[in-house]
N, CA, C and O of each residue as an XYZ file, in Angstrom:
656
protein
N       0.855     -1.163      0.000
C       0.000      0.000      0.000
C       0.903      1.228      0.000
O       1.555      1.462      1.017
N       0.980      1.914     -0.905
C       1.179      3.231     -0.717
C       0.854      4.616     -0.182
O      -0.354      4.850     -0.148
N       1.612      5.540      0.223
C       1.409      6.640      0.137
C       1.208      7.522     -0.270
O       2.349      7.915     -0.514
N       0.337      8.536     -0.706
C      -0.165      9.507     -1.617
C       0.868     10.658     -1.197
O       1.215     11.353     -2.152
N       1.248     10.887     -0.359
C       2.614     11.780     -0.085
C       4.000     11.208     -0.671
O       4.891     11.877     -1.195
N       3.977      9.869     -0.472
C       5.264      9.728     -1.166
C       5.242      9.758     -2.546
O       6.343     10.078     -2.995
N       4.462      9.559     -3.334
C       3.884      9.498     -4.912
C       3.626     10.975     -4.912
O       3.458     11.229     -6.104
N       3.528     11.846     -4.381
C       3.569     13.160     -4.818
C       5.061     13.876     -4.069
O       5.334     15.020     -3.703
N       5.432     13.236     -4.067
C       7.123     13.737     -2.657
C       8.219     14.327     -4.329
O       8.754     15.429     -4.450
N       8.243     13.356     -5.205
C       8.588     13.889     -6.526
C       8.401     13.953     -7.227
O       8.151     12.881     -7.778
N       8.254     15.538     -8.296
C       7.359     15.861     -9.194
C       7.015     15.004    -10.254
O       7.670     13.974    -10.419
N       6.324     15.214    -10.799
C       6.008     14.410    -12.105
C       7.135     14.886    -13.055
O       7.767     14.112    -13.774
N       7.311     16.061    -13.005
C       8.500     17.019    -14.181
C       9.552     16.274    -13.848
O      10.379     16.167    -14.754
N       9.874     15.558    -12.555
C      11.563     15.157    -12.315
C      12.462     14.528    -13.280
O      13.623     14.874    -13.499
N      11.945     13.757    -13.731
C      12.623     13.101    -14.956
C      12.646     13.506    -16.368
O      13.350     13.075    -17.280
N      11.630     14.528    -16.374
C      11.793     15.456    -18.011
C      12.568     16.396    -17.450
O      12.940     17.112    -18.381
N      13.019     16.792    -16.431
C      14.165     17.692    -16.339
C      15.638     17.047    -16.332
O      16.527     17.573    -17.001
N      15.889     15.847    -15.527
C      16.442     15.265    -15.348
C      17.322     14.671    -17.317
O      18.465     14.906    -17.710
N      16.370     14.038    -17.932
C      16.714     14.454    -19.690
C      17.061     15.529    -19.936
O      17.703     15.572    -20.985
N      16.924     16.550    -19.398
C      17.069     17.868    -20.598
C      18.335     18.247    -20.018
O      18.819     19.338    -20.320
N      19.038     17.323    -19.067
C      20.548     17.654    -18.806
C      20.962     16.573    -19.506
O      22.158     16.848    -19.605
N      20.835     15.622    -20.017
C      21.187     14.812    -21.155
C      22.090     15.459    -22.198
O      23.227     14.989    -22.203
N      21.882     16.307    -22.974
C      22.297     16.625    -23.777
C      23.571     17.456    -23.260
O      24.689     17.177    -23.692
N      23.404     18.328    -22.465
C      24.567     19.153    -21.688
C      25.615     18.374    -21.296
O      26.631     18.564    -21.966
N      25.726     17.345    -20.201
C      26.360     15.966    -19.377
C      26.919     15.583    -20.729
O      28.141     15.447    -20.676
N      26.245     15.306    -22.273
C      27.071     14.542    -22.863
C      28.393     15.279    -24.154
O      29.243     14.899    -24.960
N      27.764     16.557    -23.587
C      28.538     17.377    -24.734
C      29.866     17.665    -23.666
O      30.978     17.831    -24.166
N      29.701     17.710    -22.286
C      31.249     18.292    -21.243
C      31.677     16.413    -21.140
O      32.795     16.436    -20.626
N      31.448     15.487    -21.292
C      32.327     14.472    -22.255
C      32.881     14.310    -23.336
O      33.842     13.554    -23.476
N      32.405     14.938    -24.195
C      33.121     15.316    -25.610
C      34.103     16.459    -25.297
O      35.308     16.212    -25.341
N      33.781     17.373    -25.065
C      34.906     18.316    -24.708
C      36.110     17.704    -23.575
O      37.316     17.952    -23.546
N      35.256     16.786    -22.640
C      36.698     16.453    -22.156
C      38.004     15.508    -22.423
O      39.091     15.452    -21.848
N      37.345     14.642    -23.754
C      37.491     13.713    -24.473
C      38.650     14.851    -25.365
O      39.851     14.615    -25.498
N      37.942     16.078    -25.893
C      38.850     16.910    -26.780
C      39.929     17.733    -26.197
O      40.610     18.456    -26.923
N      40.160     17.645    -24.649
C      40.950     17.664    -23.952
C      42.535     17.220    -23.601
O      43.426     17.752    -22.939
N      42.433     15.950    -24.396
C      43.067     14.977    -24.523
C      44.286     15.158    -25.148
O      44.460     16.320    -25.516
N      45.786     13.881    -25.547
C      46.814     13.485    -26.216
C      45.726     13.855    -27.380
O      45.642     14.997    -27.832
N      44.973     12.866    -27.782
C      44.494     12.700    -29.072
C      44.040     13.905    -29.940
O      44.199     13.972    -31.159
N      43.525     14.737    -29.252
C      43.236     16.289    -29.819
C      44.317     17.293    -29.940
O      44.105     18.463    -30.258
N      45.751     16.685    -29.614
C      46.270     17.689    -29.602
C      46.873     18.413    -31.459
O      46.979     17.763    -32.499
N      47.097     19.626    -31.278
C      47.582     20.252    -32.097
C      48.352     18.972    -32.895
O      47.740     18.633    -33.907
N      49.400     18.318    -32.662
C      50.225     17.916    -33.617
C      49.409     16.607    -33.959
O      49.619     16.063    -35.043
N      48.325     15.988    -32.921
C      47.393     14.833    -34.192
C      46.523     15.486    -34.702
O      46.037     14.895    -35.667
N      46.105     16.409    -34.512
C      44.953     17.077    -35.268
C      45.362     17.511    -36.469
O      44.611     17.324    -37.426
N      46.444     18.077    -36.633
C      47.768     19.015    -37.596
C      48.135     17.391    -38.816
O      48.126     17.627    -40.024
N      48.288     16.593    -38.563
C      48.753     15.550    -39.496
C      47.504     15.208    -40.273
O      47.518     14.935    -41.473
N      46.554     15.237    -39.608
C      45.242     15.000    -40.613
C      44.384     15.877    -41.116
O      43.296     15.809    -41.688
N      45.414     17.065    -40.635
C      44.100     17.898    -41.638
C      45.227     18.720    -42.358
O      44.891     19.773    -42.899
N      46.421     18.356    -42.401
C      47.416     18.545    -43.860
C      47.019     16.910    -44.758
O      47.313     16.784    -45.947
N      46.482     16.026    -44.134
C      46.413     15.325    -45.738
C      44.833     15.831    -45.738
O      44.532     15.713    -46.926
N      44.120     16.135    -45.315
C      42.450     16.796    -45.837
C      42.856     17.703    -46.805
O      42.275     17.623    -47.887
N      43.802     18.630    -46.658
C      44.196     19.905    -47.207
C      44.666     19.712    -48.513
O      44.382     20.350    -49.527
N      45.484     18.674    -48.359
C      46.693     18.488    -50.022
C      45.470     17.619    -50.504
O      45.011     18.072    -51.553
N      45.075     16.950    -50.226
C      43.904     16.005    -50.835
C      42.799     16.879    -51.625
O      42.435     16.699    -52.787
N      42.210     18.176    -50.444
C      41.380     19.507    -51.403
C      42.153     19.815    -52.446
O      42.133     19.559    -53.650
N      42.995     20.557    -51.557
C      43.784     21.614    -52.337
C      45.331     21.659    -53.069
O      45.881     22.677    -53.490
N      45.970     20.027    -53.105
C      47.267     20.351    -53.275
C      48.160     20.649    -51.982
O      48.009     20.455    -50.776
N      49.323     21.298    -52.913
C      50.282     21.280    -51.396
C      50.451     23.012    -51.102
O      50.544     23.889    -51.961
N      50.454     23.136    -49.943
C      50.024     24.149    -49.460
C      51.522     24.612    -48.438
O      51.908     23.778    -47.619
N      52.283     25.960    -48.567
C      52.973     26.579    -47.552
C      52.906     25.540    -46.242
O      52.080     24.655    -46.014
N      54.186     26.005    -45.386
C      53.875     25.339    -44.068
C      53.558     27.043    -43.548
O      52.969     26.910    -42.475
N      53.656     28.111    -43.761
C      53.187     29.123    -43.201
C      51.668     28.934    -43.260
O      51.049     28.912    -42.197
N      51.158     28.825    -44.180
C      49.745     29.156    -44.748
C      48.869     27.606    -44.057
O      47.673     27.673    -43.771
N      49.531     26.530    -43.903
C      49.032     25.920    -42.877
C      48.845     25.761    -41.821
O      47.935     25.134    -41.278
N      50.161     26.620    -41.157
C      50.040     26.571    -39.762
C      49.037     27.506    -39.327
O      48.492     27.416    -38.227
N      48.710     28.672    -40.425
C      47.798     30.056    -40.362
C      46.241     29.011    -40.323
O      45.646     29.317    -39.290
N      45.681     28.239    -40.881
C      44.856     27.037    -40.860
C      44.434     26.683    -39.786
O      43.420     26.927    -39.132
N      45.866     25.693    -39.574
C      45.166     24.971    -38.146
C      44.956     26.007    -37.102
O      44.195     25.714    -36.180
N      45.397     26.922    -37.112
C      44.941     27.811    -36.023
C      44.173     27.928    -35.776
O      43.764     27.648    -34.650
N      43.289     28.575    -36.984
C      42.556     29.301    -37.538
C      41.086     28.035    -36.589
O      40.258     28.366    -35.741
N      41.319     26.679    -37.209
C      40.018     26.210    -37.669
C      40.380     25.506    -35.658
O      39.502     25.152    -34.871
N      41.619     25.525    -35.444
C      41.321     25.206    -33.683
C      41.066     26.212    -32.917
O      40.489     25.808    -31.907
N      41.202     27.211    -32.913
C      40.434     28.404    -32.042
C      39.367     28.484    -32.188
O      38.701     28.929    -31.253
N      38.325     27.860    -34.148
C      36.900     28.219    -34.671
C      36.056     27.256    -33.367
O      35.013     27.465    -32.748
N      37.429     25.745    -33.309
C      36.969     24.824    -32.770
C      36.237     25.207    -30.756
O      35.202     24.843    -30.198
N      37.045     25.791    -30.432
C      37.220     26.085    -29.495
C      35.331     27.401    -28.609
O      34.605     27.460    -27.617
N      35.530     27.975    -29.743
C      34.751     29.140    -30.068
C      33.124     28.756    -30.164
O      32.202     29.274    -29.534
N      33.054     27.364    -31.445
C      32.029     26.934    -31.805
C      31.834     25.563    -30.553
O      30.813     24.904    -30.750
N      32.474     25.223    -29.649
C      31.696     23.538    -28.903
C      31.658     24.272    -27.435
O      30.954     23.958    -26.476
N      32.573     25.293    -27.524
C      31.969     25.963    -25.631
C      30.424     26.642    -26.198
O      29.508     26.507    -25.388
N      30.109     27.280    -27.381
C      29.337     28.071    -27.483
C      28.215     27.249    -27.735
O      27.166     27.885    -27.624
N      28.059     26.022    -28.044
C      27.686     24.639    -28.277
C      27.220     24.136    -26.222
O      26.173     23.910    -25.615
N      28.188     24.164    -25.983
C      27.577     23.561    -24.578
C      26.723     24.736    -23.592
O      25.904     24.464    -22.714
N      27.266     26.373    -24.104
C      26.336     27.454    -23.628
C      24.774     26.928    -23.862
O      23.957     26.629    -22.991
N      24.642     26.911    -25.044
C      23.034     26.400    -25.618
C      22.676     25.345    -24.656
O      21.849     25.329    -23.745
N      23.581     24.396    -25.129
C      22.531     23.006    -23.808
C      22.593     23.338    -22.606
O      21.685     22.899    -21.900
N      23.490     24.075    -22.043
C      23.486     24.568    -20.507
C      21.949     25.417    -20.059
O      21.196     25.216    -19.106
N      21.880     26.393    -21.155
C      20.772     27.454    -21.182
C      19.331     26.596    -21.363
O      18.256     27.019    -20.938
N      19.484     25.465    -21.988
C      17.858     24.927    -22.009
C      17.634     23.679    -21.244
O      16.554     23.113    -21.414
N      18.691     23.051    -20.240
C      18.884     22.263    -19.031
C      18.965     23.413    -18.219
O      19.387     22.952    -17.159
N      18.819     24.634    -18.065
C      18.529     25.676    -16.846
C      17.339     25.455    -17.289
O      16.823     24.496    -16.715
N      16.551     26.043    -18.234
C      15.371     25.934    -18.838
C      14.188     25.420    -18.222
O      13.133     25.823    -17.734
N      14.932     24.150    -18.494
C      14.034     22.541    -17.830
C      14.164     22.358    -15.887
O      13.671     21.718    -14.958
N      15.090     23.319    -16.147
C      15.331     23.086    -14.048
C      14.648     23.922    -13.351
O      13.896     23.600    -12.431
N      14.890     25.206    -13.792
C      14.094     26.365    -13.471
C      12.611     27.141    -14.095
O      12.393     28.352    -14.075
N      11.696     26.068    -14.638
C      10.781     26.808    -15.854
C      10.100     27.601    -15.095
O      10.004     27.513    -13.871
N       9.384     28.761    -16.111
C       9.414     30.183    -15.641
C       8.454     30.456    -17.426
O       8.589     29.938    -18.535
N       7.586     31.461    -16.894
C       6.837     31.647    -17.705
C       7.517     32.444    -19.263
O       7.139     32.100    -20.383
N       8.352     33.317    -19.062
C       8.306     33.528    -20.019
C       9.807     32.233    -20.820
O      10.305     31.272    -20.234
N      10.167     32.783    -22.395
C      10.727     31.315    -22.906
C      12.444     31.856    -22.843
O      13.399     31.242    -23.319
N      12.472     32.870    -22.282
C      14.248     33.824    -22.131
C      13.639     34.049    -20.767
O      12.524     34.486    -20.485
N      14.674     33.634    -19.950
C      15.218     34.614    -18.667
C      17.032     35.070    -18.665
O      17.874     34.237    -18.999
N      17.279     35.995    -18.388
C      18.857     36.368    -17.981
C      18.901     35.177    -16.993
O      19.893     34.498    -17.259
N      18.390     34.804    -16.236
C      19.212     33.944    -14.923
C      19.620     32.873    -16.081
O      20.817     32.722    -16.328
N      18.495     32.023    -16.895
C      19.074     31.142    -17.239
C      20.285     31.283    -18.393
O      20.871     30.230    -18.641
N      20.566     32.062    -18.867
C      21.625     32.458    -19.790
C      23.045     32.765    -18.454
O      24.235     32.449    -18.455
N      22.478     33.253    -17.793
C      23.930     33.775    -16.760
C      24.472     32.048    -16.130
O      25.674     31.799    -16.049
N      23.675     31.261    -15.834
C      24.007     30.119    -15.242
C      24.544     29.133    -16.389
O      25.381     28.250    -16.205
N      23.832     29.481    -17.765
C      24.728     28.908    -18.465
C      26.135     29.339    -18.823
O      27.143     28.694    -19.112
N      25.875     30.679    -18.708
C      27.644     31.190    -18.670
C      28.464     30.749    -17.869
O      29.640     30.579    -18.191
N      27.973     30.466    -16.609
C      28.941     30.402    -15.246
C      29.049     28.583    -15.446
O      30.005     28.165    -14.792
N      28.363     27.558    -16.120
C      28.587     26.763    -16.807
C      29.939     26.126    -17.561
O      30.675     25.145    -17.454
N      29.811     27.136    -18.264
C      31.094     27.306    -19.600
C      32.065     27.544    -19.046
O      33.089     26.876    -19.193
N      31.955     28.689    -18.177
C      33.228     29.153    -17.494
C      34.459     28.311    -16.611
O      35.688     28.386    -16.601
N      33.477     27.497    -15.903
C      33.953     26.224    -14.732
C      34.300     25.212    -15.844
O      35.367     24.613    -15.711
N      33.618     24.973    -16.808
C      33.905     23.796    -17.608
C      35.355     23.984    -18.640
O      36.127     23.110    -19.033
N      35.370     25.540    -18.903
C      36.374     26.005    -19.684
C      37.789     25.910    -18.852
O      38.794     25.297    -19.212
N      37.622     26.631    -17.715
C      38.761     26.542    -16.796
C      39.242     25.589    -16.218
O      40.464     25.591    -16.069
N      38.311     24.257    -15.609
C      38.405     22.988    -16.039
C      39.574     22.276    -17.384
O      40.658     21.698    -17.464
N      38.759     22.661    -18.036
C      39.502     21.700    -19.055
C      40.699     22.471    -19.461
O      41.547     21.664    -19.841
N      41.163     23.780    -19.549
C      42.718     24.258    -19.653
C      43.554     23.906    -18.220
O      44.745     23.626    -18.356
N      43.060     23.908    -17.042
C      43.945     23.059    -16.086
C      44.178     21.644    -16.307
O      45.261     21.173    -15.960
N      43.409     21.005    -16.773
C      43.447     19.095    -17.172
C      44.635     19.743    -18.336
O      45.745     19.218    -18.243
N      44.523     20.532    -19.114
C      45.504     20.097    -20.297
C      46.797     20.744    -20.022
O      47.792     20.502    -20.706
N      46.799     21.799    -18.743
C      48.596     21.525    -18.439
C      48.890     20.433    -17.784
O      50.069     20.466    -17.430
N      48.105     19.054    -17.319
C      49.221     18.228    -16.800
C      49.102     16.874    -18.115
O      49.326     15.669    -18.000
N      48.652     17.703    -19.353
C      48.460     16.634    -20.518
C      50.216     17.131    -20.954
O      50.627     18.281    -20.801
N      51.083     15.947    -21.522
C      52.115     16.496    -22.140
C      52.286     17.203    -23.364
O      53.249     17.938    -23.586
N      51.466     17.008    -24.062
C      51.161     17.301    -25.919
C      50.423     18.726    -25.617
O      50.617     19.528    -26.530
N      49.888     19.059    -24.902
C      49.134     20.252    -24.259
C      49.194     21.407    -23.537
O      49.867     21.355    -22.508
N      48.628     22.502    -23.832
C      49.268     24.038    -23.630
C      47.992     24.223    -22.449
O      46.993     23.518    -22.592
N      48.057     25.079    -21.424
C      47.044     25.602    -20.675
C      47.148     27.554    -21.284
O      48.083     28.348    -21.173
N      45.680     27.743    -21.936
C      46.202     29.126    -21.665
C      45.126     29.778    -21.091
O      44.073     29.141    -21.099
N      45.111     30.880    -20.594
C      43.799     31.537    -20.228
C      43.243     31.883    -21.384
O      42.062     31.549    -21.484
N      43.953     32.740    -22.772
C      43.292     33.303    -23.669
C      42.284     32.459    -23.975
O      41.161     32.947    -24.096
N      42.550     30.467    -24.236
C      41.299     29.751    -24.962
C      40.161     29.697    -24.116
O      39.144     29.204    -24.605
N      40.116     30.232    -22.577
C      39.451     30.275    -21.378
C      38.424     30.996    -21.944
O      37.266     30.580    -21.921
N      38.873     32.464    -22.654
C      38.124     33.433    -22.807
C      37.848     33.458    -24.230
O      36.842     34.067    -24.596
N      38.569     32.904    -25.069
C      37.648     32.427    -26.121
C      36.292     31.209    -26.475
O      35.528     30.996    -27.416
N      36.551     30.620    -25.126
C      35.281     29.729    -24.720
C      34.181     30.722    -24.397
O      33.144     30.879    -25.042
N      34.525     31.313    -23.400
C      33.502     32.003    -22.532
C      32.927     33.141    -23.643
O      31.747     33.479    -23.728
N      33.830     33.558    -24.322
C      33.180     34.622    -25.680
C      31.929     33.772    -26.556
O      30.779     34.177    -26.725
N      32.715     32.062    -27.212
C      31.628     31.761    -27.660
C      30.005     31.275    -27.158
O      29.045     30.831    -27.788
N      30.229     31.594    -25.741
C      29.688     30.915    -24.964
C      28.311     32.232    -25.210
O      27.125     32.031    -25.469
N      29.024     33.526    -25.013
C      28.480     34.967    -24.690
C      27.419     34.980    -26.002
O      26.236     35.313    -26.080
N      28.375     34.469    -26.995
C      27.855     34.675    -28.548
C      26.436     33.797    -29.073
O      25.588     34.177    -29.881
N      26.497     32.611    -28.384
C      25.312     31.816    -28.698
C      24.218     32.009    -27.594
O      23.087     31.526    -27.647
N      24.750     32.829    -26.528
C      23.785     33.035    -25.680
C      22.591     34.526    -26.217
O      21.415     34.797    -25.975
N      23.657     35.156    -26.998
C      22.690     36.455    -27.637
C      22.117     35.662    -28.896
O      21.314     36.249    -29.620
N      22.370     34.784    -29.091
C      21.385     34.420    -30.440
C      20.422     33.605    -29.914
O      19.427     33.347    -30.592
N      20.543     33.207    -28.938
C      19.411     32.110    -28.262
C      18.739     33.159    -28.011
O      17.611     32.962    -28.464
N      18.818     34.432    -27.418
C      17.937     35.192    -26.777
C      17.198     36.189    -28.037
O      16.088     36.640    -27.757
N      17.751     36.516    -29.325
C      17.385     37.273    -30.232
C      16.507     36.473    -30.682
O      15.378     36.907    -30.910
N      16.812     35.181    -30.902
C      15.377     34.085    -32.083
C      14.541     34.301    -30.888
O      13.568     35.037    -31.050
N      14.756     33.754    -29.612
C      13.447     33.607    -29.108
C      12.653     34.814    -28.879
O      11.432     34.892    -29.014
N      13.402     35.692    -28.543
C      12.654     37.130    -28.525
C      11.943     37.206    -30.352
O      10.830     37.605    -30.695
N      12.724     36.833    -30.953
C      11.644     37.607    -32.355
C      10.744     36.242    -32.798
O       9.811     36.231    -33.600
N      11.214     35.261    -32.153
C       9.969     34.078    -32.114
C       8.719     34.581    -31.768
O       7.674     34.500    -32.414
N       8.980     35.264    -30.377
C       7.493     35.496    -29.348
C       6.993     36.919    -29.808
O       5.828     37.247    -29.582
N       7.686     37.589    -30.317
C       7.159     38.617    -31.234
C       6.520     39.032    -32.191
O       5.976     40.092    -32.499
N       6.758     37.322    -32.952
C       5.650     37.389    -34.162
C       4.158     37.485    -33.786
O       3.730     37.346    -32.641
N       3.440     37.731    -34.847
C       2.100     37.642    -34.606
C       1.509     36.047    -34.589
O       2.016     35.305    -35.430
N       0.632     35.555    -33.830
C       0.151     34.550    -34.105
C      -0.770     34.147    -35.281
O      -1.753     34.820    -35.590
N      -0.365     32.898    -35.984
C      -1.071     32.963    -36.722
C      -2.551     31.853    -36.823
O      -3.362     31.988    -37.740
């Protein structure tokens, strides 16, 4: 025989919130995964000079190294700004709140990124193949800033339209 207090003790929502950190939980495994020997600059750098000569022929070692930079900082920029989003709609699901934007939940997804960013540049100074710097700290936390104003611009001009 049960209790009608204990069957109401946790919400019915518990476990659709509990999913909507699903997606967040599995993206700060991938990033910590990209953390790694295996991500570093010089394996990443060997396979995407044969992607390159394979496009394009053979290419400068200046004009490649200008490349990998290029497309590991994009990297850097685009999967923190990537885990901002799932952070912001696992606040979403934790905290729901009438309207479909709040600042809290965008700020908690920042402070998210931030711990997760600073996190993972301390794991990669005691990686050997691996640099710790603050700058990629704050190029996380920028892309982080960046997908958080576009989450908030669609949904604002989402709820703005007229209904139809």
């Amino acid at each position: 025989m049960s209790s009608p207090a204990v069957s109401e003790s946790v919400p019915a929502r518990f476990p659709r919130r509990l999913w909507a950190w699903l997606p967040t939980l599995v993206w700060l495994c991938v990033l910590a995964s990209f953390s790694t020997d295996t991500f570093s600059a010089e394996h990443t750098g060997s396979l995407l000079l044969k992607v390159l000569h394979a496009l394009f022929g053979r290419i400068s070692a200046h004009r490649f190294q200008q490349i990998h930079f290029f497309i590991r900082k994009t990297a850097h920029f685009v999967s923190y700004g990537t885990l901002g989003a799932f952070a912001f709609f696992s606040w979403r699901a934790t905290f729901p709140a009438r309207p479909r934007w709040t600042f809290r939940w965008s700020v908690l997804a920042l402070l998210l990124v931030l711990a997760a960013a600073s996190l993972d540049e301390f794991h990669q100074g005691f990686v050997a193949s691996r640099g710790s710097s603050p700058r990629d700290v704050l190029l996380d936390f920028v892309g982080a800033i960046f997908l958080q104003a576009i989450i908030a611009i669609w949904i604002g001009w989402r709820e703005s339209r007229p209904a139809q």
